[in-house]
matplotlib code that plots the C-alpha trace (Angstrom):
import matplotlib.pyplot as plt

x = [0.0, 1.4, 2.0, -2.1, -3.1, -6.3, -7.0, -8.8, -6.0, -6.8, -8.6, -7.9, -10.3, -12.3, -11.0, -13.1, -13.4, -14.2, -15.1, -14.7, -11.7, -10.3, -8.2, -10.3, -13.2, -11.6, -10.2, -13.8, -15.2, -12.1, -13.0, -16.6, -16.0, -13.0, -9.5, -7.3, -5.1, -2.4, -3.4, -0.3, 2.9, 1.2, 1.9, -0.7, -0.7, -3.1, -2.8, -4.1, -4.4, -6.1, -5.2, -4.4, -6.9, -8.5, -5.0, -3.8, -7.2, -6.1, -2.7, -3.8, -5.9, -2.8, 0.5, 2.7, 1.9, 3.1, 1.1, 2.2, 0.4, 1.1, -0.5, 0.3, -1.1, 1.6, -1.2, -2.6, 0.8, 1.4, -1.1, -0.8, 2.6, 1.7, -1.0, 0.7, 3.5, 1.1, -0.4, 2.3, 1.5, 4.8, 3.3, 2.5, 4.5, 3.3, 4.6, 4.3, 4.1, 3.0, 1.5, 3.1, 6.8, 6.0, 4.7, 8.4, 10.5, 8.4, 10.9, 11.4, 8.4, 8.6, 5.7, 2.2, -0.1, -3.1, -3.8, -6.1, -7.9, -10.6, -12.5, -10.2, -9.7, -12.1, -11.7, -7.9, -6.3, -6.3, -2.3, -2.1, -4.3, -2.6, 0.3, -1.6, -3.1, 0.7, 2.1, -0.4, 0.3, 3.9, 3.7, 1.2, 2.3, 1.0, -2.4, -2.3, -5.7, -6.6, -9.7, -11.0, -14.2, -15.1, -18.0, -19.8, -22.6, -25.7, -25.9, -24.2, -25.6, -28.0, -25.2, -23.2, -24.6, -24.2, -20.5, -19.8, -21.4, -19.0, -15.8, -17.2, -18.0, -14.2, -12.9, -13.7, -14.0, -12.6, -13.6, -17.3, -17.9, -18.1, -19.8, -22.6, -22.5, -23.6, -26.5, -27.9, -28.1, -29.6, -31.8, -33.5, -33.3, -34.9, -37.9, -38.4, -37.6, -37.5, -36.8, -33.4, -34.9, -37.7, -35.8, -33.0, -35.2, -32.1, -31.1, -33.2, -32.6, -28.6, -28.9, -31.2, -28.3, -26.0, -27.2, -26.8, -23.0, -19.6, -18.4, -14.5, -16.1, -18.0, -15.0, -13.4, -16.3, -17.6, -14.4, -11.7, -11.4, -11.1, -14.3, -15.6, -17.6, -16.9, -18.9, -17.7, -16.8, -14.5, -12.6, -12.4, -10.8, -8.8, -7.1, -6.8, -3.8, -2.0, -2.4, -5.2, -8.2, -11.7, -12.9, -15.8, -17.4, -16.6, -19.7, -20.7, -24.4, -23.6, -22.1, -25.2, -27.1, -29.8, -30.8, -31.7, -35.0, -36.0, -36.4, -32.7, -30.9, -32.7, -31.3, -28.2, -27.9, -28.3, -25.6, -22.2, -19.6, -18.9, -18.3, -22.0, -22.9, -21.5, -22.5, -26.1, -25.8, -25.1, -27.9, -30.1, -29.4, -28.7, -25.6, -23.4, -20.6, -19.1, -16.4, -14.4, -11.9, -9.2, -6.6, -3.3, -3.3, -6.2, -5.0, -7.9, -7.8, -8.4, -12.1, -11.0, -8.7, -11.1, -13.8, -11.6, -10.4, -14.2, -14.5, -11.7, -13.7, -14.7, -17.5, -19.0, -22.4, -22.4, -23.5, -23.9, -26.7, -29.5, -31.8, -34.8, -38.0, -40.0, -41.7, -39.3, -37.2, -33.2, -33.6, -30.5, -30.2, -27.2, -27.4, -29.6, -32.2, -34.2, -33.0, -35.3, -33.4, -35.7, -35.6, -35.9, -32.8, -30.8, -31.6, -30.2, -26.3, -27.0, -27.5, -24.5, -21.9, -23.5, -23.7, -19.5, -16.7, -15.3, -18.1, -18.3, -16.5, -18.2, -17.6, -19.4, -22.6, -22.5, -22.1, -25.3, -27.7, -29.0, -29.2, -25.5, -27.0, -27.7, -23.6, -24.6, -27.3, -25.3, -22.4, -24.8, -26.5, -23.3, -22.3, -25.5, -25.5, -21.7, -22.5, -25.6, -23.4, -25.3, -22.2, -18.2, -15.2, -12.9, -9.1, -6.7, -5.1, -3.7, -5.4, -2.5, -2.3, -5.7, -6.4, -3.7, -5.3, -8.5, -6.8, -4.9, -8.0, -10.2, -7.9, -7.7, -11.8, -11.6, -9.3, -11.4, -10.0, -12.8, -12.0, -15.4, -14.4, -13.4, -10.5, -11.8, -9.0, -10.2, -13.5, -10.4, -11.5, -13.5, -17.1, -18.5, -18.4, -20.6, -18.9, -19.8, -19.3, -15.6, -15.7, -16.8, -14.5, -11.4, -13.6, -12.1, -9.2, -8.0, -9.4, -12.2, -14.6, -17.9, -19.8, -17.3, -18.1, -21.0, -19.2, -16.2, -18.4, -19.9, -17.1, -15.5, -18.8, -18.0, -14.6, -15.3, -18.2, -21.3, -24.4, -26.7, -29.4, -33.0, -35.2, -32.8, -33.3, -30.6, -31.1, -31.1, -32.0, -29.0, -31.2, -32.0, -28.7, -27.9, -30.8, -30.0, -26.1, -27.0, -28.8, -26.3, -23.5, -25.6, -26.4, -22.4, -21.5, -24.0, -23.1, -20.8, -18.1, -18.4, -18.4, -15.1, -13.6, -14.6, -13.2, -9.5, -10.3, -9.6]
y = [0.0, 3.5, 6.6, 7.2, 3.9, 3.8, 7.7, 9.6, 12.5, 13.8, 16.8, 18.4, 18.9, 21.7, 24.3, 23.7, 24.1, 21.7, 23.4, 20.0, 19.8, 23.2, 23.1, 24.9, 22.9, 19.6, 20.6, 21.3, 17.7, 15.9, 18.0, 17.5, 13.5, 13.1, 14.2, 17.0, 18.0, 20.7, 23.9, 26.4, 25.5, 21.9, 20.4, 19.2, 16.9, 17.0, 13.9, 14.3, 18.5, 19.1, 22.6, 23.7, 26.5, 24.8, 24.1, 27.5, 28.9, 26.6, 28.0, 31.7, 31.3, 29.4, 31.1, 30.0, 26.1, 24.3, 23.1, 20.4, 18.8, 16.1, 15.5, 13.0, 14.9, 18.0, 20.2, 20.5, 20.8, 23.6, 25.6, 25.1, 26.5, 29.5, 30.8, 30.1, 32.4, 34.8, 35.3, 35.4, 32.2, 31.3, 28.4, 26.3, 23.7, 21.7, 18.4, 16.5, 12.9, 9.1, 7.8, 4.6, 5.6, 8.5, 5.3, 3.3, 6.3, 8.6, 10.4, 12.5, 14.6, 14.8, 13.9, 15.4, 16.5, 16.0, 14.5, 15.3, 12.9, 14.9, 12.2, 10.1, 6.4, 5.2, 6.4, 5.2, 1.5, -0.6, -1.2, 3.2, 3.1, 0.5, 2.9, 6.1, 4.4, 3.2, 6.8, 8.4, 5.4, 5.8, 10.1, 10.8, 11.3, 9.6, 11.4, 12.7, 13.2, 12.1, 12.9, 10.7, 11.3, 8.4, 7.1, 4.5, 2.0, 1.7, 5.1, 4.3, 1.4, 2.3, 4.2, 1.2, 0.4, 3.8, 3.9, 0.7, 1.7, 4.9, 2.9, 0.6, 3.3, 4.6, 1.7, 3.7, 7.4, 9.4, 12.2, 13.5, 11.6, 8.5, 10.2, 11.4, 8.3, 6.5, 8.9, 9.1, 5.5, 5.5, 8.1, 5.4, 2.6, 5.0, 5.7, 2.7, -0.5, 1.1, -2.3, -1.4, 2.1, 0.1, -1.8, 0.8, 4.1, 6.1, 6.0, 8.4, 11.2, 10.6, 10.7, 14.4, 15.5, 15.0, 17.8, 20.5, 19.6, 20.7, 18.6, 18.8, 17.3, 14.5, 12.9, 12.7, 11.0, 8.2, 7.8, 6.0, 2.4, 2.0, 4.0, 1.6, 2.7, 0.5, -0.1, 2.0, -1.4, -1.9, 1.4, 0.9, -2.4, -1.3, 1.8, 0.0, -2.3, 1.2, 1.8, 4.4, 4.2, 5.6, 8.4, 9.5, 12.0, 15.2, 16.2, 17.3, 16.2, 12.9, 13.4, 13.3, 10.1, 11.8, 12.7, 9.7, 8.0, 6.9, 3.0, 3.6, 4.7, 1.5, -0.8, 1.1, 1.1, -3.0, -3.7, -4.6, -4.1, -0.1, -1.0, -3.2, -0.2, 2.3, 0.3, 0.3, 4.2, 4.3, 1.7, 3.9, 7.0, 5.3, 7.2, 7.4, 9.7, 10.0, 12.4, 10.4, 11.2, 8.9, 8.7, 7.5, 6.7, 8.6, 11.9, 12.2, 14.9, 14.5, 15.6, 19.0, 19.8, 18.9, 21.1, 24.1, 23.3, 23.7, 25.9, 28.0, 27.8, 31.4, 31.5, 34.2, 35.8, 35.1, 37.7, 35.7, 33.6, 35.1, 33.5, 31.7, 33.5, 34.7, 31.8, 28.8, 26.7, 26.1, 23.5, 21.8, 18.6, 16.1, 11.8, 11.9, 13.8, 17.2, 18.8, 21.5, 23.1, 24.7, 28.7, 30.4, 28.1, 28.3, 32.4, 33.1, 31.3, 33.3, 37.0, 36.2, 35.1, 38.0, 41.1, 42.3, 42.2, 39.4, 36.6, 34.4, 31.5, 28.2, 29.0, 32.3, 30.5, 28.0, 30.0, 32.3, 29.1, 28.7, 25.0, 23.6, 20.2, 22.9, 22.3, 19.3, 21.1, 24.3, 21.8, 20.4, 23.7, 25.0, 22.6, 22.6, 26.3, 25.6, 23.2, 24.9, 28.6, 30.8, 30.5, 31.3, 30.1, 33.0, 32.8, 35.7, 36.3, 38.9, 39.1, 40.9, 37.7, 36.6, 40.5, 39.6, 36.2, 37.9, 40.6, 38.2, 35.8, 39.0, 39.8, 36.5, 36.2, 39.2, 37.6, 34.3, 32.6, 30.1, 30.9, 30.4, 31.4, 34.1, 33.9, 34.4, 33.8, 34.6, 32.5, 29.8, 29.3, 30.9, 31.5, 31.1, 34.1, 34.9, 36.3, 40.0, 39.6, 38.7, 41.9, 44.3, 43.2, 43.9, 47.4, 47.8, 46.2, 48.4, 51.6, 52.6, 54.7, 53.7, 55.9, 54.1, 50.6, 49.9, 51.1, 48.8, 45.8, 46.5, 46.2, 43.3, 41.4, 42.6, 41.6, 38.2, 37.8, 37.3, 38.6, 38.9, 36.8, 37.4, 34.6, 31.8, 34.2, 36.3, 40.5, 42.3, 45.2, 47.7, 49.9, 45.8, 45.5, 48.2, 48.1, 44.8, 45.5, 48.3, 46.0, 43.8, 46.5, 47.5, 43.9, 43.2, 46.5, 45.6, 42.3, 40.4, 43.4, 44.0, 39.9, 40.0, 42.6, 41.6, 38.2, 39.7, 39.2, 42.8]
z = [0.0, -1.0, 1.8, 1.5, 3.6, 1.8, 3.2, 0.6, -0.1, -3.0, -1.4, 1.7, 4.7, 6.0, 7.8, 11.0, 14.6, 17.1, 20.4, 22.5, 21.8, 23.1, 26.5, 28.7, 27.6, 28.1, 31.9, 32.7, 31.8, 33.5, 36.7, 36.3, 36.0, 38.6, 36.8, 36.6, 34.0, 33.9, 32.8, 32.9, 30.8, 29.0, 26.2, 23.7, 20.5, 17.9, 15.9, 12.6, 12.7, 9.4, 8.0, 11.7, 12.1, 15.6, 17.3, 16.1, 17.9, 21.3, 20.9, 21.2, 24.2, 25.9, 24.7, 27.9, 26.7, 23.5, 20.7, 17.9, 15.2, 13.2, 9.7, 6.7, 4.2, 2.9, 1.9, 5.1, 6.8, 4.3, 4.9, 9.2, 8.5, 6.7, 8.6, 11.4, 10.3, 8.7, 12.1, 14.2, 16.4, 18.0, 20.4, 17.9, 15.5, 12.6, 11.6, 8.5, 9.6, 9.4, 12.2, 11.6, 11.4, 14.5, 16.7, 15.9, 17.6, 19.5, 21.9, 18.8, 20.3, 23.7, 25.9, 26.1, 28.6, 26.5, 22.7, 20.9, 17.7, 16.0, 13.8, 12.4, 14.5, 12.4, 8.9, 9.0, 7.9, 10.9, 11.2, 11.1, 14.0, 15.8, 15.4, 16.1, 19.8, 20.5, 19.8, 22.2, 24.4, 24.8, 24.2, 27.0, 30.3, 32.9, 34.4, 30.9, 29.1, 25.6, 23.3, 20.8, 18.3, 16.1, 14.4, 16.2, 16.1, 16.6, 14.5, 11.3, 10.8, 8.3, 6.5, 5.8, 2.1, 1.0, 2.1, 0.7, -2.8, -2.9, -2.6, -5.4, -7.3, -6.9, -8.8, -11.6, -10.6, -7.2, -4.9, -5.4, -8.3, -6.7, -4.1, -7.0, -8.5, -5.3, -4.3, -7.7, -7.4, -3.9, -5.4, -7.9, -5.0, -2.7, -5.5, -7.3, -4.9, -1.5, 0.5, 1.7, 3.2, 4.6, 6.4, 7.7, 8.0, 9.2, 5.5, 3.9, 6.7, 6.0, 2.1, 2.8, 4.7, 2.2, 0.0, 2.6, 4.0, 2.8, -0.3, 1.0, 4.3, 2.2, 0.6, 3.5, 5.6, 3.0, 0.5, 3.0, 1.9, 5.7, 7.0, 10.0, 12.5, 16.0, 19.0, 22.2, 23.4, 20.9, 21.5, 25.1, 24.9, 22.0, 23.8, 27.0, 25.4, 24.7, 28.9, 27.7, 30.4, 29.4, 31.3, 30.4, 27.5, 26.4, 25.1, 28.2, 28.9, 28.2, 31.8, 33.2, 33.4, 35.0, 32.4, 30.8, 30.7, 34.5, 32.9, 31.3, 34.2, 36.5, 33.3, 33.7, 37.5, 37.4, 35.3, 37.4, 34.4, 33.5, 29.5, 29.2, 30.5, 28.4, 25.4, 26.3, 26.6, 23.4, 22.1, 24.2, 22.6, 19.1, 19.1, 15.8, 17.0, 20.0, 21.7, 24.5, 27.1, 27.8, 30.3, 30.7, 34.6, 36.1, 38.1, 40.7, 43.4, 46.9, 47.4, 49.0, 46.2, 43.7, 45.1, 44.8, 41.3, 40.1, 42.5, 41.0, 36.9, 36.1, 33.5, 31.7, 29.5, 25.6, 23.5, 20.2, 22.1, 23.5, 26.5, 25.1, 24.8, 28.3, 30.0, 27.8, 28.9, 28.1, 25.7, 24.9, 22.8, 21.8, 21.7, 24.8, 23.4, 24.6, 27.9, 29.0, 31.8, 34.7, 33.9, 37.4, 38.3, 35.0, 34.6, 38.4, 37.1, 34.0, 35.9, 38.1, 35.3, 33.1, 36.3, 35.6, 33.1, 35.1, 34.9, 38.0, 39.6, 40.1, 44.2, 43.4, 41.7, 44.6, 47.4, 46.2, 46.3, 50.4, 50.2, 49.8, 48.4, 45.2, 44.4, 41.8, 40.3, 39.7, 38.1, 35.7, 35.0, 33.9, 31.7, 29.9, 29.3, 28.2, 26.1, 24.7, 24.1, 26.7, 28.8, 28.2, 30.1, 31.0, 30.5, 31.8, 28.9, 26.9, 23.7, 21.1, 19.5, 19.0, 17.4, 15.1, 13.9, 13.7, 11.3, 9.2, 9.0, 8.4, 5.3, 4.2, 3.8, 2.0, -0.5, -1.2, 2.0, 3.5, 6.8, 9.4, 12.9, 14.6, 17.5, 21.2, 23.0, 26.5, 25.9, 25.0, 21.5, 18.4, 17.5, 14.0, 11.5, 8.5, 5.2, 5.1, 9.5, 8.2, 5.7, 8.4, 11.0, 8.0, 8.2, 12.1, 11.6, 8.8, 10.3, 7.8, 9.4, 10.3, 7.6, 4.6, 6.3, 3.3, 0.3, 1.6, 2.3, -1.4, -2.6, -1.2, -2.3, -6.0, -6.0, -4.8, -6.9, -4.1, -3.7, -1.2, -0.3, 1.5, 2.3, 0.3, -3.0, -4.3, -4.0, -7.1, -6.3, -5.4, -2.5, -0.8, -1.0, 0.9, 3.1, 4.4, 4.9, 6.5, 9.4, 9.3, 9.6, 12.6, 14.4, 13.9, 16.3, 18.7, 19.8, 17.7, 17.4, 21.4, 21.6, 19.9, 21.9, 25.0, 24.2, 23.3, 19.6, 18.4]

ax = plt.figure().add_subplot(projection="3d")
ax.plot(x, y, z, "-o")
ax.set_aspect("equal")
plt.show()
């Protein structure tokens, strides 16, 4: 087999962000399930980085800790480099690599305080992830924390004819035209002898999907000769022989098995063995991807010390998500379904996080509550409204460097660049961004004043070719057009502007 392993590299990946996987994000779910990481002077690993855009946001929200990637593909490597550079990230180093050689001498990198795999243990041959779970194995230091987020049964399940009729169809053609070719022919299956959606319903819902999501994020989801989705089972036993121990989730109301159904959690509660368990979890939930935390010898704080590192978390008020309408709930869903979160309850953390500059630390919400049996409840409040985006963590952190990705990004967007999020370094990550949001933050970055803002947002459009649309239709008309930049010139000042700059983004 050739330097690919049966990956499909013919096209490079998004250029994405994955919150979960940010280093203030993942401290909070070890604390909240038992473990304590570092959190001043680390070192993290991301092991198959993509084009580098999310480390180089978790390097900018930690610049006294060091960041590496590794990536086989020299596209993506290329790219990490230069924007890297362009940006003036220091913390951060790209390598180009193969999992397979990396695993047969790994002292070349020095050890890690936490890894980091963002979707790929199961789209890679099965020797390159033997090698990838032995690098992280040997590379991790001990109480050392690891994420993994994989495809997993029961949720692909109905998936599996589609993917295999892509990699048949790439015996003759590659990238999205096998891709095409296999939902075209899906298409007449679906219309004209339906028995194979009958019988896996979860089909049809995938096969909609397909029209609305990124084609460069496509390819690289259903054209690996190697895509295989596992049971959690599986992965638990398979990272245990590289002295990796699961944890627990990091998608953080999967924390909660309270949540669950009250027949569920009895099932649950009955069965002795913690991986049945798990497995059933998922079967409950029909889960098809999953975001896991792994250690390497679990570092769990005396209860005292543990108290005061949660106590310690300081969380603030989003702007860019505003509280659900008077007299709803928080409703917040993931693999467990709906969670409606109790208002009065879930409004009081809000007003305290959201009453200064300075948010509020986890003692802070606790202390206000009368009855100290509240502590749990608070715990599991907070990580909803995390996980849902009505709350921030807050970092101390200078953000010079984050204003400088921002601009360079900013510029970049203006030129063509695809670039989606925005750098928020003391909210230890990034927030999604719209196109023309991109063109009128290069408005601030560059200076123009306020009144020139439309003509230079106009223009940008123009130069790259875009319109404007209303209601899924394109705008024709040259007053629309400025009508509706106008409000959205407006909207952006208001909240996501004063977002940015609160967050140490410009």
């Amino acid at each position: 087999m050739d330097w690919k392993h049966g990956y499909f590299a013919e096209k490079g990946y998004t250029f994405g962000y994955y919150a979960e996987t940010m280093p203030i994000r993942l401290r909070w779910a070890g604390l909240i399930q038992g473990h304590a990481c570092p959190f001043t002077g680390f070192r993290y690993l991301d092991a198959g980085c993509g084009q580098g855009l999310n480390l180089i946001m978790a390097a900018v929200a930690h610049p006294d800790s060091e960041f590496v990637g590794i990536d086989f593909l020299p596209e993506h490597i290329a790219h990490a480099r230069a924007l890297a550079l362009s940006c003036g990230v220091k913390n951060v180093t790209f390598i180009e690599g193969d999992f397979v050689e990396l695993a047969a001498d790994p002292r070349v990198l020095g050890e890690f305080d936490y890894a980091v795999c963002h979707g790929i243990t199961t789209w890679i041959a099965p020797e390159v992830k033997s090698a990838l779970f032995n690098l992280i194995g040997k590379v991790l230091r001990p109480g050392g924390l690891f994420y993994n987020s994989y495809n997993t049964f029961p949720g692909w399940l109905g998936t599996v004819p589609f993917q295999h009729l892509v990699l048949l169809e790439q015996r003759g053609r590659t990238g999205e035209k096998a891709l095409d070719a296999a939902r075209e022919s899906c298409k007449v299956l679906g219309e004209c002898a339906p028995g194979m959606f009958n019988a896996l319903p979860a089909l049809e819902s995938r096969m909609k999907a397909l029209e609305n999501q990124d084609p460069a994020y496509l390819v690289q989801e259903y054209n690996n000769h190697f895509w295989q989705p596992v049971f959690v089972s599986q992965m638990i036993d398979d990272l245990a022989n590289s002295k990796l121990n699961y944890l627990g989730t990091a998608t953080l109301p999967e924390a909660y098995d309270n949540l669950l159904p009250k027949p569920v959690l009895d099932l649950l509660d009955r069965q002795g063995d913690a991986i049945v368990r798990e497995q059933l979890r998922d079967y409950a939930s029909n889960q098809s991807f999953r975001r896991d935390l792994y250690v390497k010898g679990r570092r769990q704080p005396w209860p005292g010390e543990l108290a005061t590192l949660i106590g310690d978390f300081r969380v603030g008020v989003s702007l860019l998500e505003a509280r659900p309408a008077a007299g709803e709930p928080y409703a917040i869903r993931c693999g467990t379904g709906e969670t409606k979160g109790e208002r009065k309850f879930y409004d009081a953390i809000m007003d305290r996080a959201g009453a200064g500059a300075d948010g509020a630390t986890i003692h802070d919400l606790i202390n206000r509550r009368k009855d100290p049996r509240d502590r749990g409840g608070v715990l599991q409040a907070v990580s909803m409204l995390l996980y849902g985006g009505w709350l921030v963590p807050l970092l101390d952190v200078n953000g010079a460097m984050g204003a400088a990705v921002n601009r360079h990004l900013a510029a970049a967007v203006t030129s063509g660049a695809p670039y989606r999020y925005v750098s928020l370094p003391r909210f230890g990550g990034a927030a999604p961004m719209r196109d023309t949001d991109w063109f009128m933050l290069d408005c601030r970055c560059r200076g123009v004043p306020a009144k020139d803002w439309l003509v230079s947002v106009n223009a940008a459009l123009r130069r790259l070719n875009r319109g404007i649309l209303k209601d899924g239709q394109p705008v024709d008309s040259d007053e629309e057009r400025d009508r509706i930049l106008a409000k959205g010139i407006e909207e952006f000042c208001a909240v996501r502007l004063k977002q940015i700059e609160c967050a140490g983004g410009a």
